[in-house]
C-alpha positions as CSV (number, residue, x, y, z in Angstrom):
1,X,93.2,105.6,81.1
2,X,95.1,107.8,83.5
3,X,97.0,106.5,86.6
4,X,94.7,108.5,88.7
5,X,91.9,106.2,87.6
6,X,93.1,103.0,87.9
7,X,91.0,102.5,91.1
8,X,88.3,104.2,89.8
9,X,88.1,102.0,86.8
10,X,88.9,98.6,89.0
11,X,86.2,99.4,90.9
12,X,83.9,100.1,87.7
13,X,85.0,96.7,86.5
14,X,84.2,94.9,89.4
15,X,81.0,96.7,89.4
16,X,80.0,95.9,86.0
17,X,81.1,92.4,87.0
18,X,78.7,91.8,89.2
19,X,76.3,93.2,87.4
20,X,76.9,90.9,84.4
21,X,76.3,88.0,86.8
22,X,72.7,89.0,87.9
């Protein structure tokens, strides 16, 4: 994973997170 997307993929983690949960 590139530096550029380490936001981008925190925020794809926390989105599959949640998503997990429901």
């Amino acid at each position: 994973m590139a530096l550029k997307s380490t936001g981008a993929t925190a925020i794809v983690r926390e989105r599959f997170a949640a998503r997990a949960v429901l």
